[in-house]
N, CA, C and O atoms as a GROMACS GRO file, in nm:
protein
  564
    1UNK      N    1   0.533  -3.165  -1.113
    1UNK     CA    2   0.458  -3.184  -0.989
    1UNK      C    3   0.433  -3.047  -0.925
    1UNK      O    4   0.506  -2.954  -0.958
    2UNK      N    5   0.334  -3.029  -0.835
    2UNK     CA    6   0.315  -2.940  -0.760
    2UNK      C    7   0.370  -2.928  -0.665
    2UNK      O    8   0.380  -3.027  -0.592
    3UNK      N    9   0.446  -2.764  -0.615
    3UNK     CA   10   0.593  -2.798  -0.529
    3UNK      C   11   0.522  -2.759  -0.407
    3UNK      O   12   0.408  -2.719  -0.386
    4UNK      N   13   0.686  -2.795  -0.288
    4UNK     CA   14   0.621  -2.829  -0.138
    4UNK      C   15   0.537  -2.656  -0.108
    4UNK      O   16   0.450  -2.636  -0.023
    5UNK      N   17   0.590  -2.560  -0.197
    5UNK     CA   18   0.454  -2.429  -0.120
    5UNK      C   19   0.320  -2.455  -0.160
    5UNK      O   20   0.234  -2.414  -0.083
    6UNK      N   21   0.290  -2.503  -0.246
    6UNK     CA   22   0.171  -2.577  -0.260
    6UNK      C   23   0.111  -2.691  -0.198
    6UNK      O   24  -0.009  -2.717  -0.204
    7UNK      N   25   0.205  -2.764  -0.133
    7UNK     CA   26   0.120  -2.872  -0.077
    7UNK      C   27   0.120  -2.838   0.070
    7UNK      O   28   0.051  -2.895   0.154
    8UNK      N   29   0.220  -2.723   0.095
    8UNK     CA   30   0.175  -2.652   0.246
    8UNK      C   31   0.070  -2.588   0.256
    8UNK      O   32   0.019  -2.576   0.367
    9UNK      N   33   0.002  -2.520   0.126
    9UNK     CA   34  -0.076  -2.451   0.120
    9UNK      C   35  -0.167  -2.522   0.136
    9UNK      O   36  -0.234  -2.464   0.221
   10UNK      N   37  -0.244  -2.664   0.096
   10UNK     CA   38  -0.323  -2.763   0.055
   10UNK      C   39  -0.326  -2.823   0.244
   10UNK      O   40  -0.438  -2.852   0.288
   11UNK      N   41  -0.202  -2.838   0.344
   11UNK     CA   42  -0.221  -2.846   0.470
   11UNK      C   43  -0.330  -2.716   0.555
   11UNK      O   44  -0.433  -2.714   0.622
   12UNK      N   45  -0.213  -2.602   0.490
   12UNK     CA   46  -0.284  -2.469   0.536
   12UNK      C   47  -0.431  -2.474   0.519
   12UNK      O   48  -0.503  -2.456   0.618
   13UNK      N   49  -0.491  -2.500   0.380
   13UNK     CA   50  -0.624  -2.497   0.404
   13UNK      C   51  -0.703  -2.585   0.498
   13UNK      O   52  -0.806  -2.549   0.555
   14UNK      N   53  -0.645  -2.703   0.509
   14UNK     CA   54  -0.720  -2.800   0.573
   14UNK      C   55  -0.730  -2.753   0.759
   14UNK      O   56  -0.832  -2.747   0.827
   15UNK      N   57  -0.599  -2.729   0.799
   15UNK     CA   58  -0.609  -2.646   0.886
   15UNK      C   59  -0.725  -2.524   0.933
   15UNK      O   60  -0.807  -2.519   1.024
   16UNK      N   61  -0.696  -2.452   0.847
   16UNK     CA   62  -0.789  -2.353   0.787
   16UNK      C   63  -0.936  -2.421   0.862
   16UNK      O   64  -0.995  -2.397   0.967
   17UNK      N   65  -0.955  -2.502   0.766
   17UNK     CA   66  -1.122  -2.563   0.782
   17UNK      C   67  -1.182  -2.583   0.886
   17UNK      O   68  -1.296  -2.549   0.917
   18UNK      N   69  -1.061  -2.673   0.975
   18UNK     CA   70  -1.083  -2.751   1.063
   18UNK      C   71  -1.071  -2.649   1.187
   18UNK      O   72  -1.116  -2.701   1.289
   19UNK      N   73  -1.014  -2.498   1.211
   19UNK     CA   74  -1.037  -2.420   1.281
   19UNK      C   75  -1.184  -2.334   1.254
   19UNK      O   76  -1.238  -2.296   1.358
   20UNK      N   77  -1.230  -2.311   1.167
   20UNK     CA   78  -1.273  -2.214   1.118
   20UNK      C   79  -1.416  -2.256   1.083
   20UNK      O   80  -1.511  -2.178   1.094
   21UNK      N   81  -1.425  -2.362   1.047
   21UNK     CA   82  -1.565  -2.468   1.013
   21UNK      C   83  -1.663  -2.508   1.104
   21UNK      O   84  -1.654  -2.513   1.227
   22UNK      N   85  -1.765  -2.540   1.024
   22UNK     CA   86  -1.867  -2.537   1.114
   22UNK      C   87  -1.828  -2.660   1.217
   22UNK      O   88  -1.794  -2.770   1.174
   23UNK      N   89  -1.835  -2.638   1.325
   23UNK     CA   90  -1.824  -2.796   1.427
   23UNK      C   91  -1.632  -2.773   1.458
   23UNK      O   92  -1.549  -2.683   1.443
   24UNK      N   93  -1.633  -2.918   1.509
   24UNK     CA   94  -1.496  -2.925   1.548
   24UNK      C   95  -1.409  -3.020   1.380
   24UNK      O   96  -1.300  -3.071   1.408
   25UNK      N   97  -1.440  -3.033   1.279
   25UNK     CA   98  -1.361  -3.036   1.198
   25UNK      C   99  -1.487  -2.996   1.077
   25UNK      O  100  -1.497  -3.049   0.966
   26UNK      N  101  -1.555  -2.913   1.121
   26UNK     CA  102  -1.635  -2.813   0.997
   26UNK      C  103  -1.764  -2.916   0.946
   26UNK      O  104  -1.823  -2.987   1.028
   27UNK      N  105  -1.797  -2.915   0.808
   27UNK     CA  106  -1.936  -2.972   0.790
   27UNK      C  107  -1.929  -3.138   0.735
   27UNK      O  108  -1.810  -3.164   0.720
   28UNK      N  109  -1.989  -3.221   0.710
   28UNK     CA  110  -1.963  -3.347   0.683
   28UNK      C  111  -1.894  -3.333   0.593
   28UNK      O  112  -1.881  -3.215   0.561
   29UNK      N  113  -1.835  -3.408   0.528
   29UNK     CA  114  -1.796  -3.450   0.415
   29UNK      C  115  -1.805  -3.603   0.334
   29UNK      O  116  -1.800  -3.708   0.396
   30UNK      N  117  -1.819  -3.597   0.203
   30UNK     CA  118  -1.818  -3.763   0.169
   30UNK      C  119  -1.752  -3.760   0.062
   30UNK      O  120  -1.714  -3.661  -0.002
   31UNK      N  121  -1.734  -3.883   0.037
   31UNK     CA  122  -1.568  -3.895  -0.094
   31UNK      C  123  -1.653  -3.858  -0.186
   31UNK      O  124  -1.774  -3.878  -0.200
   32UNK      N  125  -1.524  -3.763  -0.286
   32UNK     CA  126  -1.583  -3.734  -0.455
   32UNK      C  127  -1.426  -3.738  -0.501
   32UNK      O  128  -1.320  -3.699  -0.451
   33UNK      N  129  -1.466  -3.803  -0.622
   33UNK     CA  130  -1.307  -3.851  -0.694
   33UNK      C  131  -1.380  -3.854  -0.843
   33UNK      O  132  -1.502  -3.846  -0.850
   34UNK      N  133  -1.290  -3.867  -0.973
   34UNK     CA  134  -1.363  -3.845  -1.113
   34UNK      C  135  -1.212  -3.869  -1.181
   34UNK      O  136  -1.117  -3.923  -1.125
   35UNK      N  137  -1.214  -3.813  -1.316
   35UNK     CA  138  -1.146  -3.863  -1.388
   35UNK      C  139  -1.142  -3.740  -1.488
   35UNK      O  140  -1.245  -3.682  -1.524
   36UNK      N  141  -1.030  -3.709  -1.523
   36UNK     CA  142  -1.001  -3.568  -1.588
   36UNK      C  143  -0.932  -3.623  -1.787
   36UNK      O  144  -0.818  -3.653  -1.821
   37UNK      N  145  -1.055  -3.616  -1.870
   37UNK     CA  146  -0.914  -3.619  -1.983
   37UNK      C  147  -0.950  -3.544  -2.088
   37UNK      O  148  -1.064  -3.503  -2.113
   38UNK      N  149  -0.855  -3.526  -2.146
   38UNK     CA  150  -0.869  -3.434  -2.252
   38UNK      C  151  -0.844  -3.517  -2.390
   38UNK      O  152  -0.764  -3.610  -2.385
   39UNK      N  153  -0.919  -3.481  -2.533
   39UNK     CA  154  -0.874  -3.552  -2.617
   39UNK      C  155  -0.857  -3.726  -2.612
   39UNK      O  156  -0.787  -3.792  -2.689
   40UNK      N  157  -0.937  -3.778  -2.503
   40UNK     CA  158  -0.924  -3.935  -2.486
   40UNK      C  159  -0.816  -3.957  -2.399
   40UNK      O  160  -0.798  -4.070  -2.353
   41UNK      N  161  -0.750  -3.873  -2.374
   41UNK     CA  162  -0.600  -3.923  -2.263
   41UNK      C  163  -0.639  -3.830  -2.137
   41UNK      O  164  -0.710  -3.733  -2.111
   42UNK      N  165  -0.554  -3.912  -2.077
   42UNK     CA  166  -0.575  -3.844  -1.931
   42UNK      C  167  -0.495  -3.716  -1.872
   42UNK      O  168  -0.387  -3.701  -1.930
   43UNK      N  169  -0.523  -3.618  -1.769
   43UNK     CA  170  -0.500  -3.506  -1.796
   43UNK      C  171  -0.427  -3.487  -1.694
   43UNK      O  172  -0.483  -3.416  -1.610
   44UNK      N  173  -0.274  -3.539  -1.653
   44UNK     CA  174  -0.249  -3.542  -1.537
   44UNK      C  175  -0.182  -3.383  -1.453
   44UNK      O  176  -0.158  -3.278  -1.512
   45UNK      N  177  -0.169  -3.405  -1.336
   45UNK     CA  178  -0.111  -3.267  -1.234
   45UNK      C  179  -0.214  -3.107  -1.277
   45UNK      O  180  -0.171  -2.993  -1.265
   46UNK      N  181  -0.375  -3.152  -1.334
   46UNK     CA  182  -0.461  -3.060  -1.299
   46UNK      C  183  -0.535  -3.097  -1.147
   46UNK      O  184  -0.570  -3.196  -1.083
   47UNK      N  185  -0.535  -2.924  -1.136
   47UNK     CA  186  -0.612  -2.944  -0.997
   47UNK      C  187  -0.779  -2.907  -1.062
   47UNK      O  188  -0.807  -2.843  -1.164
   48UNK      N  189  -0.865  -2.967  -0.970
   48UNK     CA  190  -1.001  -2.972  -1.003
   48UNK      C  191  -1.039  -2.920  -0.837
   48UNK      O  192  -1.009  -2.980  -0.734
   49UNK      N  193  -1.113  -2.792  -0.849
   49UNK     CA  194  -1.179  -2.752  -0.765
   49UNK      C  195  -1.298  -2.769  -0.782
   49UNK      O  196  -1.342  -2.784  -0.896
   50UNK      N  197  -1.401  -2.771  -0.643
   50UNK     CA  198  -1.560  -2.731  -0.590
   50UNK      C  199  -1.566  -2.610  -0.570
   50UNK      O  200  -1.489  -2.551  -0.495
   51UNK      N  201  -1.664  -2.552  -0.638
   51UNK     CA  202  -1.722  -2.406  -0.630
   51UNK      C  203  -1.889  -2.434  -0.574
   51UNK      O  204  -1.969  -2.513  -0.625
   52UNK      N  205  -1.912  -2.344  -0.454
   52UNK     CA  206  -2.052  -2.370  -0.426
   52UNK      C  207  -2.123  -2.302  -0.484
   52UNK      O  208  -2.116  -2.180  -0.490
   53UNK      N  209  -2.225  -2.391  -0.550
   53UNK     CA  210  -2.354  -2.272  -0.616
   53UNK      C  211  -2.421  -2.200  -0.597
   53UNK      O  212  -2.475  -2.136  -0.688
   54UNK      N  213  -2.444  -2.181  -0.467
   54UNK     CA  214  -2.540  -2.091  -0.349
   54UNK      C  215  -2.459  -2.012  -0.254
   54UNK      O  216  -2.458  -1.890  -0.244
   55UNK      N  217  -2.397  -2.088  -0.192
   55UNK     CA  218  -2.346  -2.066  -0.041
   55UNK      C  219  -2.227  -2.037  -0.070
   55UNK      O  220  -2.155  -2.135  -0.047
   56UNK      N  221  -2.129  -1.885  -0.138
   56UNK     CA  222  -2.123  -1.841  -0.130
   56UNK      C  223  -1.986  -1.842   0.016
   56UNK      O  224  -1.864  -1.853   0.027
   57UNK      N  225  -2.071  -1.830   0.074
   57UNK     CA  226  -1.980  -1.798   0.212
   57UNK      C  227  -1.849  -1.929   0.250
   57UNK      O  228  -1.751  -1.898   0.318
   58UNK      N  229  -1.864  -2.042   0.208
   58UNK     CA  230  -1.832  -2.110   0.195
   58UNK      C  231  -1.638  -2.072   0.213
   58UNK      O  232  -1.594  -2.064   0.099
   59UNK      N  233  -1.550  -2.054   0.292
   59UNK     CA  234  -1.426  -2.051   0.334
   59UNK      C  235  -1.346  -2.115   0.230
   59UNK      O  236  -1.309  -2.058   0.128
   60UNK      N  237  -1.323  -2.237   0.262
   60UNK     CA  238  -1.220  -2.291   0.202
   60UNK      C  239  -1.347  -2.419   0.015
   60UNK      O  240  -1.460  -2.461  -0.010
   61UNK      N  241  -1.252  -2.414  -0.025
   61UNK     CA  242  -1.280  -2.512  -0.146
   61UNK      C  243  -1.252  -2.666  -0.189
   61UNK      O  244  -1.141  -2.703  -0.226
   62UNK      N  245  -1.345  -2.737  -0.181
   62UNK     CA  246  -1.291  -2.862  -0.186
   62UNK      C  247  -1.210  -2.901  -0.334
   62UNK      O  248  -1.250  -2.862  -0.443
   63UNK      N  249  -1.101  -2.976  -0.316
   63UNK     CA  250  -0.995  -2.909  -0.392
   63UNK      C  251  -0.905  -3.102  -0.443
   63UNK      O  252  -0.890  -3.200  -0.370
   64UNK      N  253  -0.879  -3.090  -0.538
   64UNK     CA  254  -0.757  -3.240  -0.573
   64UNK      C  255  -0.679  -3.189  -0.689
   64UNK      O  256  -0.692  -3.086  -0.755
   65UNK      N  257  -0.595  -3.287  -0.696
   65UNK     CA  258  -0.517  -3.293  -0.795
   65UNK      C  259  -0.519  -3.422  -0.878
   65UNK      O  260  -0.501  -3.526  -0.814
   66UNK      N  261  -0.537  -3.431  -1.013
   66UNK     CA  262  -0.527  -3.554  -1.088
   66UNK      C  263  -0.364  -3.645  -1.082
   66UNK      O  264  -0.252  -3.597  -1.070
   67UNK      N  265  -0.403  -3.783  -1.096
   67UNK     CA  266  -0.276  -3.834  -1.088
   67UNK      C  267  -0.219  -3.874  -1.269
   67UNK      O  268  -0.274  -3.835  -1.372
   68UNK      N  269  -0.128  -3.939  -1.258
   68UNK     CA  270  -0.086  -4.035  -1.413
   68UNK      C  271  -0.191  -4.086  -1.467
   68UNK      O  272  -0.169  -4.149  -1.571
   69UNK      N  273  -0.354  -4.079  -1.415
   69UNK     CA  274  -0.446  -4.164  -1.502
   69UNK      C  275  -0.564  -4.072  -1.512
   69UNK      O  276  -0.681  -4.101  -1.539
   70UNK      N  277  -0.501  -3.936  -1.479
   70UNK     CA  278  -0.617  -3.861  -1.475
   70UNK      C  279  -0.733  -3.808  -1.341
   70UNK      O  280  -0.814  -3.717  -1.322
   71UNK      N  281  -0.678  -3.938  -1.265
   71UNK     CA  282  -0.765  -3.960  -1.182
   71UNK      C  283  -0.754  -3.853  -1.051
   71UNK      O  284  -0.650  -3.787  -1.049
   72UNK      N  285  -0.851  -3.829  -0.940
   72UNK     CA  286  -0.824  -3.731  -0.854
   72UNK      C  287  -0.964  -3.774  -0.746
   72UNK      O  288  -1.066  -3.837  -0.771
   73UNK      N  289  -0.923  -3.718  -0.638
   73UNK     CA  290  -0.969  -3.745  -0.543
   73UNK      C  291  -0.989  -3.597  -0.426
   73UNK      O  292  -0.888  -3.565  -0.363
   74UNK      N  293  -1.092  -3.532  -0.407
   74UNK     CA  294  -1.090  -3.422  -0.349
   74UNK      C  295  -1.123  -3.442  -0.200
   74UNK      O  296  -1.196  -3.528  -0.149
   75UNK      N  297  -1.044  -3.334  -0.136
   75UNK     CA  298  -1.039  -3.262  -0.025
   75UNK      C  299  -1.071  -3.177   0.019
   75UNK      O  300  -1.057  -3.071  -0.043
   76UNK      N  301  -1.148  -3.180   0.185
   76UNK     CA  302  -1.157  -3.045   0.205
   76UNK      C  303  -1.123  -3.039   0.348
   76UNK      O  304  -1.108  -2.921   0.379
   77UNK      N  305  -1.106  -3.119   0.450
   77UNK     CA  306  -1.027  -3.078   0.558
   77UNK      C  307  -0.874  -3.189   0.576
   77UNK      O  308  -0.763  -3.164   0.623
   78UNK      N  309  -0.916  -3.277   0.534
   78UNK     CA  310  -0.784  -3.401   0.555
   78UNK      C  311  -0.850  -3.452   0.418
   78UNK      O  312  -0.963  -3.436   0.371
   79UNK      N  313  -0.688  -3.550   0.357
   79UNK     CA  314  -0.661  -3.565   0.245
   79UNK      C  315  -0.805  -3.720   0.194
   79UNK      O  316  -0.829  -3.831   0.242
   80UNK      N  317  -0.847  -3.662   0.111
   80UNK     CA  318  -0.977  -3.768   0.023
   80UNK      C  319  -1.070  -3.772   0.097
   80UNK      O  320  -1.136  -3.876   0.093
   81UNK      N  321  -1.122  -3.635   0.218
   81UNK     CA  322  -1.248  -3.681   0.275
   81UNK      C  323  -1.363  -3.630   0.197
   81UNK      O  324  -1.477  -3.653   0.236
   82UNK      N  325  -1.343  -3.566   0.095
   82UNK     CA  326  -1.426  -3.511  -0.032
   82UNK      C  327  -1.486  -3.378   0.028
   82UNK      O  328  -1.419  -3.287   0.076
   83UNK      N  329  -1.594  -3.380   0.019
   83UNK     CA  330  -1.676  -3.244   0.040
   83UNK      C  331  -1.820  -3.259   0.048
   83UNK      O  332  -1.885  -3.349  -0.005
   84UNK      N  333  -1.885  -3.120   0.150
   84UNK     CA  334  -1.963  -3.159   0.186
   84UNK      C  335  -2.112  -3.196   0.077
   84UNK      O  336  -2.094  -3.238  -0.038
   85UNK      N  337  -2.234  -3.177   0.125
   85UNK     CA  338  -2.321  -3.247   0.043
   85UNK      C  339  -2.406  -3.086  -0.054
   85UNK      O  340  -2.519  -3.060  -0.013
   86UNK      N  341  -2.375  -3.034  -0.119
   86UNK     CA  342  -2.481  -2.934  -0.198
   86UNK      C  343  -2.415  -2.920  -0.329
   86UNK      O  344  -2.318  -2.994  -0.335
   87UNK      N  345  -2.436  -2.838  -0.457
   87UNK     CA  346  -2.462  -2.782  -0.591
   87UNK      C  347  -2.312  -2.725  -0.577
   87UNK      O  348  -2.261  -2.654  -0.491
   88UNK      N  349  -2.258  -2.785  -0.698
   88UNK     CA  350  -2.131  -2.706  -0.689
   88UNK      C  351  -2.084  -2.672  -0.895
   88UNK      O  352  -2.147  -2.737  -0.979
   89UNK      N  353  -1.984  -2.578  -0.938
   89UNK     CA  354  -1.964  -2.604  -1.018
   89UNK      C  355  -1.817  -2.648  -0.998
   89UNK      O  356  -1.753  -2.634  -0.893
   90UNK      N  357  -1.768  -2.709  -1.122
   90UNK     CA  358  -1.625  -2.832  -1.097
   90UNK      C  359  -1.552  -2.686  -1.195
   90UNK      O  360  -1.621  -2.615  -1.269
   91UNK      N  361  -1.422  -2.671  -1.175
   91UNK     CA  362  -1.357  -2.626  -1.218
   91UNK      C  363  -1.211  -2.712  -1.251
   91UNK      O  364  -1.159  -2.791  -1.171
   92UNK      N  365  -1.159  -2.679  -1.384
   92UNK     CA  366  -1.028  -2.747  -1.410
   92UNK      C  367  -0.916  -2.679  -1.444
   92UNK      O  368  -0.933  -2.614  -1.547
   93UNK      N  369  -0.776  -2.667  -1.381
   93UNK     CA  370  -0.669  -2.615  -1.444
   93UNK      C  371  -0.564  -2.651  -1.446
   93UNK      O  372  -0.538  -2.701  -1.337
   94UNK      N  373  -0.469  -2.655  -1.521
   94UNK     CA  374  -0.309  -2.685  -1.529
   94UNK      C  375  -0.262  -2.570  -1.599
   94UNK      O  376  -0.291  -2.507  -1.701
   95UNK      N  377  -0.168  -2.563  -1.497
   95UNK     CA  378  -0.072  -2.435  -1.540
   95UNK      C  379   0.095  -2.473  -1.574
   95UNK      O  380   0.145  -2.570  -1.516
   96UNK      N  381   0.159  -2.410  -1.648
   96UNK     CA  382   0.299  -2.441  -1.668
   96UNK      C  383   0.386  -2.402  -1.530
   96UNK      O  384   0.392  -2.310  -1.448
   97UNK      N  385   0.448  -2.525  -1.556
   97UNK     CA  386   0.578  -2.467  -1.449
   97UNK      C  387   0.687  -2.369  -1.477
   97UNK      O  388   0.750  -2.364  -1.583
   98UNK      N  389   0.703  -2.297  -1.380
   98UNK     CA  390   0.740  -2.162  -1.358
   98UNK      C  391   0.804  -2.170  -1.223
   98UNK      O  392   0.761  -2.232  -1.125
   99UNK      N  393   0.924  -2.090  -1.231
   99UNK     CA  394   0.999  -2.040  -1.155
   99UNK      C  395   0.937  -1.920  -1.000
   99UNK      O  396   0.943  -1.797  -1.012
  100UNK      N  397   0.890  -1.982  -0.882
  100UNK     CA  398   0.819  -1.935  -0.800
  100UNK      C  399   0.932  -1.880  -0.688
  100UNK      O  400   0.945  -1.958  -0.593
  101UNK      N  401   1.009  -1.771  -0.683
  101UNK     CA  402   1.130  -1.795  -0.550
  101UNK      C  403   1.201  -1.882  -0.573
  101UNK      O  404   1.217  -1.938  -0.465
  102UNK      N  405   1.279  -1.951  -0.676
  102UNK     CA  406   1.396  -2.012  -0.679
  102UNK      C  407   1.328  -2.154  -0.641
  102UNK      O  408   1.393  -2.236  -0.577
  103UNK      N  409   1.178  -2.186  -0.687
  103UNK     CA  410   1.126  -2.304  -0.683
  103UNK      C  411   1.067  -2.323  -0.795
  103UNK      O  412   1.054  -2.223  -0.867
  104UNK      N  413   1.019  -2.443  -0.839
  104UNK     CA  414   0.948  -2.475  -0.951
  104UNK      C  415   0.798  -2.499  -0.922
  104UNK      O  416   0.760  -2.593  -0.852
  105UNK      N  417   0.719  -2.416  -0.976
  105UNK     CA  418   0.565  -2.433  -0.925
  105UNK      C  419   0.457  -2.451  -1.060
  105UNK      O  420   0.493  -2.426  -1.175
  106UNK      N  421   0.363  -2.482  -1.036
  106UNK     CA  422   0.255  -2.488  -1.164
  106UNK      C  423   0.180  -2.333  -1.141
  106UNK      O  424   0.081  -2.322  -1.068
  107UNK      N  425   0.226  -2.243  -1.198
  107UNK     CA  426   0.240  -2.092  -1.140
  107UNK      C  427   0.234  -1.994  -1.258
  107UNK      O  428   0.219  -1.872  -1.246
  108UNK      N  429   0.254  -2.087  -1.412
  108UNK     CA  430   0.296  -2.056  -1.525
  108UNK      C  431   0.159  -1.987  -1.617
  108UNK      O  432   0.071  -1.917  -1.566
  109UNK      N  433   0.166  -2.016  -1.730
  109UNK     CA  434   0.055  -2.036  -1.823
  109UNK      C  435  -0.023  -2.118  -1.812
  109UNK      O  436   0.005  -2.233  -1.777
  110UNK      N  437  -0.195  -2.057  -1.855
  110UNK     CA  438  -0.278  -2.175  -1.823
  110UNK      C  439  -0.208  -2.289  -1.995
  110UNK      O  440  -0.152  -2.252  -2.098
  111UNK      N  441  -0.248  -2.422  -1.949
  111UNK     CA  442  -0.212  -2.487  -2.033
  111UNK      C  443  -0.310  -2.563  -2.089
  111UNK      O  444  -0.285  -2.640  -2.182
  112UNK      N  445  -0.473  -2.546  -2.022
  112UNK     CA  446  -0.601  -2.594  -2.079
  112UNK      C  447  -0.704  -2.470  -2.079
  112UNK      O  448  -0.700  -2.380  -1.995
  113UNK      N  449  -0.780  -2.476  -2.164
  113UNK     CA  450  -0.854  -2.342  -2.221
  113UNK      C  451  -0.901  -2.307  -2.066
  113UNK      O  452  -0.930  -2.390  -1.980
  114UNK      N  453  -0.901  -2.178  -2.052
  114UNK     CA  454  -0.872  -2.109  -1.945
  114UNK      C  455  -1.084  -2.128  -1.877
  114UNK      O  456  -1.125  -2.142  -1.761
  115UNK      N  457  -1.136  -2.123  -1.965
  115UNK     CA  458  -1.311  -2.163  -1.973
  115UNK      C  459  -1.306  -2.257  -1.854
  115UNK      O  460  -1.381  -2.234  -1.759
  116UNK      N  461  -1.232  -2.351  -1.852
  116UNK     CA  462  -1.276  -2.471  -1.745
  116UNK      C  463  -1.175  -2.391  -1.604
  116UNK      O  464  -1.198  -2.458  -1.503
  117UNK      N  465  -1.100  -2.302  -1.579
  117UNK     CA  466  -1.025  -2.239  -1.493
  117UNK      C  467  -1.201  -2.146  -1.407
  117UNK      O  468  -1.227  -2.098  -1.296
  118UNK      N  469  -1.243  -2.156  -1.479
  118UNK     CA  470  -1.342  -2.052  -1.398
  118UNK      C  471  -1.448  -2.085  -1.356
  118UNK      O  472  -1.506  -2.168  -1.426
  119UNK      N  473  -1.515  -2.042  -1.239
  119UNK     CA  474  -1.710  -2.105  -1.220
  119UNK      C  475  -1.744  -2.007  -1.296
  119UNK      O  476  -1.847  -2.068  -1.323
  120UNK      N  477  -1.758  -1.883  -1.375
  120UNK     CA  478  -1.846  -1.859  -1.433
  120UNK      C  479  -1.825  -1.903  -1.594
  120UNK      O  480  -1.909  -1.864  -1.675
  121UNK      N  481  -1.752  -1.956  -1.624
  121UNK     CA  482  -1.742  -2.022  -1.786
  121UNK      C  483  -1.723  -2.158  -1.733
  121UNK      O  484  -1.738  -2.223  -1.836
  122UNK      N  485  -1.702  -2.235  -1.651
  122UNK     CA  486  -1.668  -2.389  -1.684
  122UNK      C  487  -1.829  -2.427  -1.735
  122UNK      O  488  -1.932  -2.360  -1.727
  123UNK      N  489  -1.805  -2.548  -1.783
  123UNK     CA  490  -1.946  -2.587  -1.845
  123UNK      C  491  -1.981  -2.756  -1.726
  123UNK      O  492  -2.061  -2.849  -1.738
  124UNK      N  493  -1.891  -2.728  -1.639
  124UNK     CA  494  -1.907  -2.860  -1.550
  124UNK      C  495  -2.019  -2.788  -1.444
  124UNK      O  496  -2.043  -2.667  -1.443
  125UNK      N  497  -2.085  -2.890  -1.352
  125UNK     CA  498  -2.154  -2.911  -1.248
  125UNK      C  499  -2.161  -3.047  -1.202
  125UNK      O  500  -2.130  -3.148  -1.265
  126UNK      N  501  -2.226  -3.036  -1.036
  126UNK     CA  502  -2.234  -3.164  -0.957
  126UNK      C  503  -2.300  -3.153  -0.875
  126UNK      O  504  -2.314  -3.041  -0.826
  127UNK      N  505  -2.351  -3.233  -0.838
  127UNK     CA  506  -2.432  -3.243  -0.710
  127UNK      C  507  -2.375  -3.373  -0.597
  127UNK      O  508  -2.394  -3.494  -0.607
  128UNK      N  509  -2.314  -3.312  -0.512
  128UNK     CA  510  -2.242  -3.394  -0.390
  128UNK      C  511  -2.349  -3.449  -0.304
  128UNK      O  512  -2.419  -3.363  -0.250
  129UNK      N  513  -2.383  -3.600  -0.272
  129UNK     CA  514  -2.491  -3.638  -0.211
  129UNK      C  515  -2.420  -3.734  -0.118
  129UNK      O  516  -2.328  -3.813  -0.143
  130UNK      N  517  -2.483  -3.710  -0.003
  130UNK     CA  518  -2.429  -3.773   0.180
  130UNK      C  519  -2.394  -3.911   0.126
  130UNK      O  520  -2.451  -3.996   0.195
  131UNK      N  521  -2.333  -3.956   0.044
  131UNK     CA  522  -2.281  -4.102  -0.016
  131UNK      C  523  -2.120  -4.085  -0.077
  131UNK      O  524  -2.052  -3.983  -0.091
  132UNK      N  525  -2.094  -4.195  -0.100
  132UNK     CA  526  -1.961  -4.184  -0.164
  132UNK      C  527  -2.025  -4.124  -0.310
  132UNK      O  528  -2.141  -4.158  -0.331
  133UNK      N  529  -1.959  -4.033  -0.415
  133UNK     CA  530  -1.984  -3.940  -0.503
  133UNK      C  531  -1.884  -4.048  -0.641
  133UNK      O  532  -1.821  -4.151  -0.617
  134UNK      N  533  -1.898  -3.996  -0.746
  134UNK     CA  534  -1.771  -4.017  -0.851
  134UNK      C  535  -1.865  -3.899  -0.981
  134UNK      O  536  -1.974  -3.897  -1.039
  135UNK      N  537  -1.769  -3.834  -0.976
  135UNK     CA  538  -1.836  -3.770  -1.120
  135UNK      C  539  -1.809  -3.822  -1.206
  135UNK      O  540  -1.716  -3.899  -1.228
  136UNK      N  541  -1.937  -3.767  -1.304
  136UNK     CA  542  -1.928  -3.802  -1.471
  136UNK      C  543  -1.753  -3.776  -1.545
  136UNK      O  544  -1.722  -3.657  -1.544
  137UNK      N  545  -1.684  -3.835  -1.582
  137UNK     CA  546  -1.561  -3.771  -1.628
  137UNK      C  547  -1.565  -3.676  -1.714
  137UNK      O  548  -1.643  -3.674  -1.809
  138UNK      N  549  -1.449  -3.553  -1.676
  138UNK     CA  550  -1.482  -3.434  -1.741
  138UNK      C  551  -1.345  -3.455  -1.840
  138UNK      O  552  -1.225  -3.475  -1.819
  139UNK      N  553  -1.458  -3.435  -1.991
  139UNK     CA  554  -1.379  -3.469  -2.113
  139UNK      C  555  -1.352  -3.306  -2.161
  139UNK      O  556  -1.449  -3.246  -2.206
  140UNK      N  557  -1.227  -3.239  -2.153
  140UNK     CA  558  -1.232  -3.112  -2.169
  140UNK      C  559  -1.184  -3.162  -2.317
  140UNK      O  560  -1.142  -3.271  -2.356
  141UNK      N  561  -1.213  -2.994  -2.409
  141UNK     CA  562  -1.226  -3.004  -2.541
  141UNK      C  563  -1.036  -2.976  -2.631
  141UNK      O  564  -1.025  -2.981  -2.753
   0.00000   0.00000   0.00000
């Protein structure tokens, strides 16, 4: 699992947003959730980030973590309100757990080809539209 400095961090950002964003809790948002697997099975405790395709300026990242079925649900100011509506590329990673300060964190080795870790090699994209969202499931290789 991903340990509690990580899921403070995952508050921190939302925080973050909700000071810092456009408006009094930043720009709309609408649910986006998908399904992560690799090899036909599901790809659990990767986080799947939003990268904006344009905008750039963009603060914080709408951001989840897959569960036991693969499944995930992103955030970007409070937990599953998804993200807002433009061009993004999807990024995927799981890392090994590793010893973070006498904690256990996913902090380690990447543990899926490092290609889907990045917007300029992932081969994912999306388009987030003012509706509830679900991406295509991303079948990494």
């Amino acid at each position: 699992m991903y340990s509690t400095r990580f899921q403070n961090l995952l508050v921190l950002v939302a925080i973050s947003s909700c000071i810092f964003g456009c408006g009094e809790l930043g720009p709309e948002t609408f649910p986006v959730s998908g399904i992560v697997s690799r090899n036909g099975k599901p790809v659990v405790d990767a986080r799947v980030t939003l990268h904006p395709r344009h905008d750039t300026s963009m603060g914080s990242r709408p951001l989840g973590v897959t569960d036991n079925s693969g499944h995930f649900q992103l955030m970007s100011h409070t937990p599953n309100d998804g993200a807002p509506p433009g061009e993004y590329i999807v990024t995927v990673e799981r890392r090994a757990m590793a010893d973070d300060g006498g904690e256990l964190s996913r902090i380690g080795r990447h543990e899926l080809p490092v290609k889907y870790s990045r917007p300029d090699t992932s081969p994912f994209s999306f388009t987030v539209k003012a509706e509830p969202n679900e991406l295509p499931e991303l079948k990494l290789e």
